[in-house]
C-alpha positions as CSV (number, residue, x, y, z in Angstrom):
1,X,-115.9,70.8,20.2
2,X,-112.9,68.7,17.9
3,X,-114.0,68.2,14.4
4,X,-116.7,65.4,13.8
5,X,-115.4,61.4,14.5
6,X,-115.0,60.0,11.5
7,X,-113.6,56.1,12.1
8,X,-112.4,56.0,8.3
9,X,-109.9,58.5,9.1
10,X,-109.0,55.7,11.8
11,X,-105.0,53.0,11.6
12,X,-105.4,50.1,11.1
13,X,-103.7,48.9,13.7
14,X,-105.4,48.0,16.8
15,X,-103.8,49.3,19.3
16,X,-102.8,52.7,17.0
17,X,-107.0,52.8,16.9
18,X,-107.4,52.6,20.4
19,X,-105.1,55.2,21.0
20,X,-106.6,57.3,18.3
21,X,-110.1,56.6,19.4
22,X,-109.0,57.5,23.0
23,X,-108.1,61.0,22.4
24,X,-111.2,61.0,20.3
25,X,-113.8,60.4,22.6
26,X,-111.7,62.6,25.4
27,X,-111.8,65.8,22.9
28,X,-115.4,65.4,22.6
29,X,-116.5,64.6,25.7
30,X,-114.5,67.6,26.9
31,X,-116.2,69.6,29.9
32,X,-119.3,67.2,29.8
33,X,-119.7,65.8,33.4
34,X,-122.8,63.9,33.2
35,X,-122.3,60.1,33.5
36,X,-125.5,59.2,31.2
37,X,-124.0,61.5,28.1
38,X,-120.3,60.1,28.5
39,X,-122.0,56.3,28.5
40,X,-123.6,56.8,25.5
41,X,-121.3,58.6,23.4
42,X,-118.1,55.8,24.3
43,X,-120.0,53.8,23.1
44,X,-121.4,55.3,19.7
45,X,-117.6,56.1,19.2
46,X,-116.2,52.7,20.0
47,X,-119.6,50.9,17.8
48,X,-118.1,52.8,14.9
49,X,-114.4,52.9,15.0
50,X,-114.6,48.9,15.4
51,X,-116.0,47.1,12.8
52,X,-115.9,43.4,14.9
53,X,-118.3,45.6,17.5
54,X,-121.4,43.5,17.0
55,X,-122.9,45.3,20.4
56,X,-121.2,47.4,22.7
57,X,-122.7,49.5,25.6
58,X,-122.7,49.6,29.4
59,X,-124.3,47.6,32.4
60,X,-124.8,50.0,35.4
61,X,-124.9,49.4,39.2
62,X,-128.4,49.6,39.8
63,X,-129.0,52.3,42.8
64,X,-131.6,50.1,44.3
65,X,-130.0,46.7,44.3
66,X,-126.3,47.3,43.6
67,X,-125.7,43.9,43.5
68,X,-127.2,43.9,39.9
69,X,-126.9,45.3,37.0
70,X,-129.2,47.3,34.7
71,X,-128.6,47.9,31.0
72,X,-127.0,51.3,30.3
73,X,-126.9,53.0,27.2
74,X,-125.7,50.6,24.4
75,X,-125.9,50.5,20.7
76,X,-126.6,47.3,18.9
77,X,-129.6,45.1,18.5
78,X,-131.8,44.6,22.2
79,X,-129.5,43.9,25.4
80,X,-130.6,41.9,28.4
81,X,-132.1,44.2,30.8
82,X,-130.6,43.0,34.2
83,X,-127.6,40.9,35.0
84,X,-127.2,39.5,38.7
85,X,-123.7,39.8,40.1
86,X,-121.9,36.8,39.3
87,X,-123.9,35.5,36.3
88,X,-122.9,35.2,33.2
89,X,-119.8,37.0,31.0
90,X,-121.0,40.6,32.4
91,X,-121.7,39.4,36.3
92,X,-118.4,37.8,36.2
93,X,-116.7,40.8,35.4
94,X,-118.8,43.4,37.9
95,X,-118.0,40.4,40.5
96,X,-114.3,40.2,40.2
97,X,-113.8,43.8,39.1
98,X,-111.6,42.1,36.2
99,X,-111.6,42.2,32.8
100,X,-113.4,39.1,30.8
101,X,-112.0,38.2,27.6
102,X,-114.1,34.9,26.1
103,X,-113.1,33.4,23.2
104,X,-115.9,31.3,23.1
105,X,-119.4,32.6,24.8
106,X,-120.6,29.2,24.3
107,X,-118.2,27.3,26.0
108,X,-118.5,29.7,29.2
109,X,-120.7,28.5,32.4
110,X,-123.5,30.4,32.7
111,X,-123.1,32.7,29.2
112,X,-126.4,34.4,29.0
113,X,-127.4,34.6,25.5
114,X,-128.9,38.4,24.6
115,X,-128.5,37.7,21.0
116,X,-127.5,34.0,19.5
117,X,-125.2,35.7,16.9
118,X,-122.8,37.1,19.2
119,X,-119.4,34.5,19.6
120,X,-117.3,36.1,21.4
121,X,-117.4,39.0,24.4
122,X,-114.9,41.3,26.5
123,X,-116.5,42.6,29.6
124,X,-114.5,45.6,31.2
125,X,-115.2,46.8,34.6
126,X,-115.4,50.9,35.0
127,X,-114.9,52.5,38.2
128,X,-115.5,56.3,39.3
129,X,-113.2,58.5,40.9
130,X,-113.4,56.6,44.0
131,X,-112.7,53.1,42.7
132,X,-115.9,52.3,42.9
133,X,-117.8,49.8,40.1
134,X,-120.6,51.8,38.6
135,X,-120.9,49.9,35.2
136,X,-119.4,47.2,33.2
137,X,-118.6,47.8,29.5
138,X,-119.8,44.9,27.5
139,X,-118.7,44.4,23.7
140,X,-120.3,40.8,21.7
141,X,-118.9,40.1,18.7
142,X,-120.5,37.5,16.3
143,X,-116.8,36.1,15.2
144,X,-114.7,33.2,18.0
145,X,-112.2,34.6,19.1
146,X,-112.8,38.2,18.3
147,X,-111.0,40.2,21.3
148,X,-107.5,40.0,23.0
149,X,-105.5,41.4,25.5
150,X,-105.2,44.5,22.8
151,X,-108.7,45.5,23.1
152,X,-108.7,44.4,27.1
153,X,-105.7,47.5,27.3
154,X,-107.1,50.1,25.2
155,X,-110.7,49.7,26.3
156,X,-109.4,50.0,29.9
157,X,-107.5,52.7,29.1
158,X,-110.3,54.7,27.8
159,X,-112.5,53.8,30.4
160,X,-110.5,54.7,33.6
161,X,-110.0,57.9,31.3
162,X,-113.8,58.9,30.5
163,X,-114.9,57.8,34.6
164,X,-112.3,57.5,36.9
165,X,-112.0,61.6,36.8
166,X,-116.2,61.8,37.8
């Protein structure tokens, strides 16, 4: 196992962190196969190496309904617990298979409000091996504005990474 994440060690550049984060999270989660154990720890690493992270954790397909979703292992203060397909930030995202970048969760149709503090939100799609959408990776920030097509790229990245491969 690499030496233990430490995200002061981390540039501060974005996209430098991303990159250094990336290989990060890979090194550790070398050999590990379970879906559950790679969930959580992406996103304990990302929580930390981002300070603007207010929440950020996963939304998974539910096997019984998959056109929902079901909250995933996150870290921040209490999630929502199920998300239909199409609604809000996170449905939008699992519906379109698109990234969601919103400046503003406020001015967005249909926002669904987990935690009033949270501003602003990127919503990432993750797909298996197969290309098939088995979570969304949701990140709520409590400043406007707080993501950009920076973090849309390097979450991707480490996303299509960490799943695409199981």
């Amino acid at each position: 196992m690499a030496e233990s994440f430490s995200p002061d060690r981390l540039s501060t550049d974005k996209a430098a962190r991303y990159a250094e984060t990336r290989a990060e999270i890979a090194a550790v989660l070398d050999g590990e196969a379970d879906r559950t154990a790679r969930m959580a720890t992406v996103a304990a690493m990302l929580k930390q190496a981002f300070d603007q992270f207010f929440w950020a954790g996963f939304y998974v397909v539910d096997a019984d309904n998959p056109q929902e979703l079901v909250v995933g292992p996150y870290q921040g203060t209490l999630g929502c617990l199920r998300i239909a397909f199409g609604r809000g930030v996170c449905g939008a995202a699992a519906l379109s298979r698109r990234t969601q970048i919103v400046e503003d969760v406020h001015a967005f149709p249909g926002h669904i409000a987990c935690d009033g503090r949270s501003l602003s939100e990127i919503v990432v799609p993750v797909l298996d091996a197969h290309g098939r959408l088995i979570a969304v990776f949701d990140v709520d920030a409590t400043q406007l504005a707080a993501f950009d097509r920076t973090d849309a790229e390097g979450l991707e990245r480490i996303l299509a990474d960490t799943f695409a491969a199981i």
